[in-house]
N, C-alpha and C positions, 0 to 999 in steps of 0.2 A: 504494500500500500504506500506510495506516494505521499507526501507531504500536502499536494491540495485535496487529494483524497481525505484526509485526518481531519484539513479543515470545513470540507463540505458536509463529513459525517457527524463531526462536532457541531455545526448547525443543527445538523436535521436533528439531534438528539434534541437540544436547548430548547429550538421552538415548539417540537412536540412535547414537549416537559411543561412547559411555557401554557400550552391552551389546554393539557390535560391537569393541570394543577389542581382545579378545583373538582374534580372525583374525587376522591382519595378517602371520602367517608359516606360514597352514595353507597347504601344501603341493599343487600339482599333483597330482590325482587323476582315476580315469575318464578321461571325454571331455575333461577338462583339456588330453591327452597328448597325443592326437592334434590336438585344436586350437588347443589352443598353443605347449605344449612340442616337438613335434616339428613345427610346422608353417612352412617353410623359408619361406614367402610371408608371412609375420606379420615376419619380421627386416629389418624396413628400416633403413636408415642414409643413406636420403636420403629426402624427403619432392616426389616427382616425380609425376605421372599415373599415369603407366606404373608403377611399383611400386606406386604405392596402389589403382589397379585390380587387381593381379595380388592382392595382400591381399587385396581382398575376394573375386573373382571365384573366385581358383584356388584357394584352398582347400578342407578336406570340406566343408563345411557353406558351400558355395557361393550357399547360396539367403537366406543371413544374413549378405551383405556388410557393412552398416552396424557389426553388430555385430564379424566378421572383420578391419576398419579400426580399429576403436576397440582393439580387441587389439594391432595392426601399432602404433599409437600411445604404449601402454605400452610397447611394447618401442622403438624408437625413441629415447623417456624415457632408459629406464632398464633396457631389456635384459631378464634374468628375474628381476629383482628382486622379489620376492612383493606389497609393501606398498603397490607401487602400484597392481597388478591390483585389490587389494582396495578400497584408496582410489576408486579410479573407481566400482566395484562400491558402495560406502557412500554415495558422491554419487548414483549415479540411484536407486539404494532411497532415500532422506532425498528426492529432488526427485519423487518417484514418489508421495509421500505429501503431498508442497505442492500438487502436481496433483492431488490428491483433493480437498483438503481447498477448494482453490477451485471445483472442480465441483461437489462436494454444498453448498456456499454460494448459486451462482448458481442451481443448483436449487432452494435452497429460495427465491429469489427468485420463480423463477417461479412457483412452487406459490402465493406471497402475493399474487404482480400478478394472478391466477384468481378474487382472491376464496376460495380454501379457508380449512381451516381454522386457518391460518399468517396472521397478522396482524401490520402492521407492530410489531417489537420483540418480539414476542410467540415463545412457544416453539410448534416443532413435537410434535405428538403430544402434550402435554401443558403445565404450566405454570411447570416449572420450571427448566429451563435456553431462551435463546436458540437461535436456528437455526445462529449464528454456533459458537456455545458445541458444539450437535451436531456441527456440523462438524469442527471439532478436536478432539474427543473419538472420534468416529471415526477420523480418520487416526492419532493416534495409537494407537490401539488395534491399525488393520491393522500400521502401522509394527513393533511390540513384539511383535506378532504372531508365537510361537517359530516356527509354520511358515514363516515366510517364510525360515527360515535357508540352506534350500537355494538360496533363488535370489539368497540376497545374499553366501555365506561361498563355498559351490559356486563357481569363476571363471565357469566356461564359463557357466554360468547368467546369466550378465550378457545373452544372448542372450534371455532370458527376462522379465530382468527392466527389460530397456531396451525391448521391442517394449510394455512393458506401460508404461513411462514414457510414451513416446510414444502411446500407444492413449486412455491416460486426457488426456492433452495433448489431444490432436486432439480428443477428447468435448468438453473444457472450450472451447478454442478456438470450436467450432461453437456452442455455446452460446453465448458471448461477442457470436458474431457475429449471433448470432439476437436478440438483447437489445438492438444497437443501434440508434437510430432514424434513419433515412436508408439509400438504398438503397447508395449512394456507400464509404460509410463501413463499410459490413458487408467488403467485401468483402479489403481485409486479415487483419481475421480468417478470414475463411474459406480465402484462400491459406494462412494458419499452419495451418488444420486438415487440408487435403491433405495440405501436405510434411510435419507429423507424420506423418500418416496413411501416407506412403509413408515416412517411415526406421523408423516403428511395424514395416508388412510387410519392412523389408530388413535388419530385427533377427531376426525368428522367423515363421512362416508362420501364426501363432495369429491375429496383426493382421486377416487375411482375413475375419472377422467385422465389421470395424469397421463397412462401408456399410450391413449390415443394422442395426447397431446405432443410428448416424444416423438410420436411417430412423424404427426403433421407440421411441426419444426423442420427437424430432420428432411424432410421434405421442398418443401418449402425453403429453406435457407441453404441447407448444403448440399441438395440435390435441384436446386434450380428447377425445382418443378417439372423434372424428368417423367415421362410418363415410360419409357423403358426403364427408370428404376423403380416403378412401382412395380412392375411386370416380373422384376427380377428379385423383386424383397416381397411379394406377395403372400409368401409364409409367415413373412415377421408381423406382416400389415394383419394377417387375418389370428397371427400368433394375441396381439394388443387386445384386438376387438375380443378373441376369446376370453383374456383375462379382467377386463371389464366386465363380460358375461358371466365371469363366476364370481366375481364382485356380487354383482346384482345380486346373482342367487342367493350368494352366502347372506346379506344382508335383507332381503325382501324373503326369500326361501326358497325352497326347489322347487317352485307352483309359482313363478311371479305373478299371474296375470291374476291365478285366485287371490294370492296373495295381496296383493295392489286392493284389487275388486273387494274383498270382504272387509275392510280398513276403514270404505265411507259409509258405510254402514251408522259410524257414531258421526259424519258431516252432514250439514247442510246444505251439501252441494254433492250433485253424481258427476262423474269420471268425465261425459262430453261437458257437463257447464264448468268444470278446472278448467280442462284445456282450452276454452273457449275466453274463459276470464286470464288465463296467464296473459295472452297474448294482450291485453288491455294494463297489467300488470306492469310484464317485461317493459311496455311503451312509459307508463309511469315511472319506472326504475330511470331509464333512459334521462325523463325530462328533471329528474330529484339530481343526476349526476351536471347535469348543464345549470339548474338552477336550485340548489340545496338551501335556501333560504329555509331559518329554523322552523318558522311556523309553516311550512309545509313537509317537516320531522315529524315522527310520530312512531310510539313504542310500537302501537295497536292501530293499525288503521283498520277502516271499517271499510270494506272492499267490497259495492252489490256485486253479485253475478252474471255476470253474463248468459242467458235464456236462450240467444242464436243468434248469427251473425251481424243481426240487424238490429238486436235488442240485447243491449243500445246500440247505436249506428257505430260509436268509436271500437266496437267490437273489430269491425272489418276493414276497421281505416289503419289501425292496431296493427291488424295482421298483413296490411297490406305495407304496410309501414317496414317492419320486419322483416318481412318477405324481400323488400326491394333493397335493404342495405345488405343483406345476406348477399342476394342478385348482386350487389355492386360489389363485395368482396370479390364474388368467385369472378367477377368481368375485369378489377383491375391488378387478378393475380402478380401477372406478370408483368404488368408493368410500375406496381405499387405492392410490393411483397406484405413489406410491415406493416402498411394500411388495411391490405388484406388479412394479416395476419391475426391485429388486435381485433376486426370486427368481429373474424368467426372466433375470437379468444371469450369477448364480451357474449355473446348469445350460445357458445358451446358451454361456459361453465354455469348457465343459468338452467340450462336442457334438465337437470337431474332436479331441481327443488322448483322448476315450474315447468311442469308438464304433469306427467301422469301420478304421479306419487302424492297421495291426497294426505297433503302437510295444510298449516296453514295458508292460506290463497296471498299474503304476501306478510314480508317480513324487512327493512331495511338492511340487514346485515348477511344477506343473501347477495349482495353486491361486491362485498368487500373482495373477494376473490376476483370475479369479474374483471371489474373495474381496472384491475392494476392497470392494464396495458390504456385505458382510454384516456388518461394523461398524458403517456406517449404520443399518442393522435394530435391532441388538443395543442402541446408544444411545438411539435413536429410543422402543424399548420399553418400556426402563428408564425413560425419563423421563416415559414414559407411566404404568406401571403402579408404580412405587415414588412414595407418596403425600409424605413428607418429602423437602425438597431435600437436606436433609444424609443420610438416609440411601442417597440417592441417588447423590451426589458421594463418600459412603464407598464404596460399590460397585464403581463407577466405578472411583476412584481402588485399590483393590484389584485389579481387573481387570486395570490396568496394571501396576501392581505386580508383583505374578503372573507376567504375561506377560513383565517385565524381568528377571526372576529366572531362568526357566527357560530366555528366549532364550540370556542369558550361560549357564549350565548347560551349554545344547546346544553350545553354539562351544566349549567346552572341548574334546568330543571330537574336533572338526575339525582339534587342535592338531597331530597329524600322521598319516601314513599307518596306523599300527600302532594306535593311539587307534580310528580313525576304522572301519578295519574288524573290530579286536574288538568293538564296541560292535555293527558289525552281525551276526555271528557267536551275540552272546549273545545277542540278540532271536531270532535266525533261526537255531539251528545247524544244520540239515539244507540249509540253501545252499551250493549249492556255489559259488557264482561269488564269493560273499563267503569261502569257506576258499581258491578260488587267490587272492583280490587279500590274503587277511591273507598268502598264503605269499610273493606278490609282495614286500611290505612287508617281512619278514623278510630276504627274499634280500638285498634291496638293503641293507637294515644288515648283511649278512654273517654273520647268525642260521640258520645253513642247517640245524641239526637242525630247528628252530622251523619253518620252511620245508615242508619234505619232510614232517612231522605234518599240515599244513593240507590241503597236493596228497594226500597219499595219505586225508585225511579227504575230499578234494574227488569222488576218486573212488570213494570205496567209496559216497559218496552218486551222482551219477552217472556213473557208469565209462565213458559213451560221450562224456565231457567231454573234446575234443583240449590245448583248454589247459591242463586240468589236469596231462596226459602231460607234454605241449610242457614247461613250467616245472619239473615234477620231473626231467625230462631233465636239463636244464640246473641244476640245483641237485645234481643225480648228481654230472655232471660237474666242477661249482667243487670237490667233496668229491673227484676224482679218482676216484670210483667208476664208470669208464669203462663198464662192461659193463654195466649199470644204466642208467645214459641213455642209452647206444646203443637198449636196450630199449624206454625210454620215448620217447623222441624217436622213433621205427619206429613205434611204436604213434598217435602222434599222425600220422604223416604218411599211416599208410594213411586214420583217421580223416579227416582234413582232403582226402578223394578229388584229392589232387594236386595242391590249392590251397597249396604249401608256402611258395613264398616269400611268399606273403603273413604266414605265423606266423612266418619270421623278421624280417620289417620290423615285428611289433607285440610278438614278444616281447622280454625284457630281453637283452643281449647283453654276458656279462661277458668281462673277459680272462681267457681258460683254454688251456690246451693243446687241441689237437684230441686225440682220443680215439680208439683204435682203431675200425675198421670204419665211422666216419665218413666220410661223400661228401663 
């Protein structure tokens, strides 16, 4: 590493330190609870096999050991101490953005040793900044990037945002090793791009793209988009896709399609109205990355469905949309590699958590992976198309700017529970999952009029909401209005067809009297 290297890196660390400062005591929320806060196999106090298997393996989210361990290890530290969760969380976002910032380098090495249009010293796409210069003008851009707030301030996110440290690791890695000369000599690097590659998959099951991804690099940059080396690597090309397919399996089952199919079962949405609403999604995703202005953030968005192509109309304008920059990749292959490249980068790593897999129908931190490469675009362009370097480096430097300002913004609301779900409340007030978590958040400060407003707003929006019942029960009850949450808690357990103790292991459990007519 180079001397401006140390100093470019030494920035990116300061500023991202700089707008994530004010985390550092936002509070367990969501999927937080369950996997961390209540998760009894994360509390080690000895650092043995057998416990740190049991960390990863035996917890929910069993299929993100790596990440599951790295949890077991904060606490370990320092128990449930918030600052550290977070602190780990701000090390692999800051090293998630180092690993960019060397893979779009060594790419644009490649794109130079081709003979394109990148000449030694010389800028890409235009002629006023270096490649070195795009390079880090990009990462920091993803880095300051507000959307990325979910997957760095969010804890549980770190499962998201580590499989994507490691994914962009392992690209760069394979790179590295493809660059060196001797056959001897590659092959280190390419061990560090495996075991990336496997703790990338044992962070979050997104990773499972990466071989195809390898492939289509590889391709693409060192094969100049040979259609006789695909002809002649066709084993290795169908080698990839199989082991993506037993990805799948491993993780959905050996029956994917039942498996997929029996899943919406507990949604409010069937298989063709997902895929019909991604595609309005994906387009939303799109426009959050151009314009991430905080108040169009949000934990919990409340996302209608999509009915058919026409209802709503941006249903088909969405897919048409989509459709045509995909079209505009595969058209300016060859003569715009990297442009090509990052489009199908951005809409291939979105293919696995919006399409058919009945997850929630959108989530912000489902981009973070994505995303890396469309800074690179964004850069790349500007330096293209803005004719003065200054008013170029103004831009630029605005951009970030911008971005630093609204990232800090958005962390403010993360400051604690009560913050975190008004804020979703008044983008979304007909949510109801956001009026039980603002009522959660009330209860537990012992606000229980404040409380009982949010459940009973929860349910006049939708009344067949168990939890919503469940938690005014019990907010009944803290009030001593015994006959009241007998009602509501009744009403939740017919709701919940006899799956009950499961609502009392997830809901709050304060100290109260029992209550008449209570079992």
């Amino acid at each position: 590493m180079n001397i401006p290297d140390v100093l470019k890196l030494s920035f990116i660390a300061i500023v991202v330190s700089l707008i994530y400062s004010n985390t550092f005591h936002t509070p367990f929320v969501l999927d937080d609870i369950e996997n961390i806060e209540r998760n009894r196999n994360i509390r080690l106090t000895r650092l043995t096999p057998s416990d740190l298997r049991a960390a990863g393996f035996d917890s929910q989210s069993s299929n993100r050991p790596v990440a599951n361990i790295s949890f077991a290890l904060n606490y370990y530290v320092h128990g449930y101490d918030l600052p550290g969760y977070h602190l780990v969380n701000l090390v692999i976002h800051v090293l998630a953005g180092v690993f960019l910032y060397f893979f779009a380098k060594s790419t644009f090495r490649i794109l130079d040793s081709q003979g394109s249009t990148v000449s030694p010293g010389r800028p890409l796409w235009g002629t006023k900044l270096s490649v070195s210069s795009i390079a880090f003008l990009a990462a920091v851009i993803w880095l300051v990037h507000p959307v990325q707030t979910q997957s760095v301030t969010y804890i549980v996110q770190r499962m998201n945002s580590m499989a994507a440290m490691f994914y962009i690791l392992s690209m760069w890695l394979y790179v590295k090793g493809r660059l060196v000369k001797g056959g001897k000599k590659r092959w280190p690097w390419f061990a560090g791009c495996g075991l990336s590659g496997i703790l990338a998959l044992g962070s979050k099951e997104i990773a499972a793209t990466l071989p195809l991804f390898i492939v289509l690099y590889e391709w693409y940059f060192f094969q100049g988009l040979s259609k006789a080396w695909l002809k002649r690597h066709l084993l290795y090309i169908l080698g990839a896709l199989l082991v993506f397919a037993l990805l799948a399996a491993v993780y959905v089952g050996g029956d994917p399609l039942t498996a997929i199919l029996s899943r919406y079962g507990g949604r409010d949405f069937t298989l063709g109205q997902r895929v019909l609403t991604e595609f309005r999604v994906v387009a939303f995703y799109m426009s959050l990355l151009i314009f991430p202005y905080p108040g169009r953030l949000n934990l919990d968005h409340d996302f209608s469905t999509s009915l058919s192509l026409i209802d709503p109309a941006t249903t088909l304008l969405s897919m048409l949309l989509i459709g045509g920059l995909i079209g505009l990749a595969i058209s300016l292959a060859k003569r715009e590699r990297l442009l090509s490249f990052c489009i199908l980068w951005f809409f291939g790593h979105l293919a696995i958590e919006s399409s058919v897999i009945p997850l929630e129908l959108v989530f912000e931190h489902r981009m973070y992976l994505p995303s890396m490469l469309v800074s690179l675009c964004i850069v790349g362009l500007l330096n293209r198309y803005i004719r003065s370097r200054r008013a170029l480096l103004t831009t630029i430097s605005l951009i970030i700017a911008v971005f630093c300002l609204w990232t800090y913004q958005r962390n403010t609301v993360w400051a604690n529970r009560i913050t975190l779900w008004q804020d979703c409340v008044k983008k979304y007030n007909d949510n109801a999952r956001g009026h039980v978590n603002l009522g959660n958040a009330f209860k537990v400060e012992g606000r229980l009029d404040s409380a009982i407003k949010h459940y009973l707003k929860a349910i006049r929006i939708e009344p067949g909401l168990a939890q919503a019942h469940y938690n005014l029960g019990i907010a009944y009850g803290m009030k001593g209005m015994y006959n009241l949450a007998y009602k509501e808690i009744s009403i939740a357990k017919r709701l919940t067809q006899g799956k009950w103790e499961k609502w009392f292991q997830k809901g709050t459990k304060p100290q109260m009297k029992p209550f008449p007519g209570h079992p």
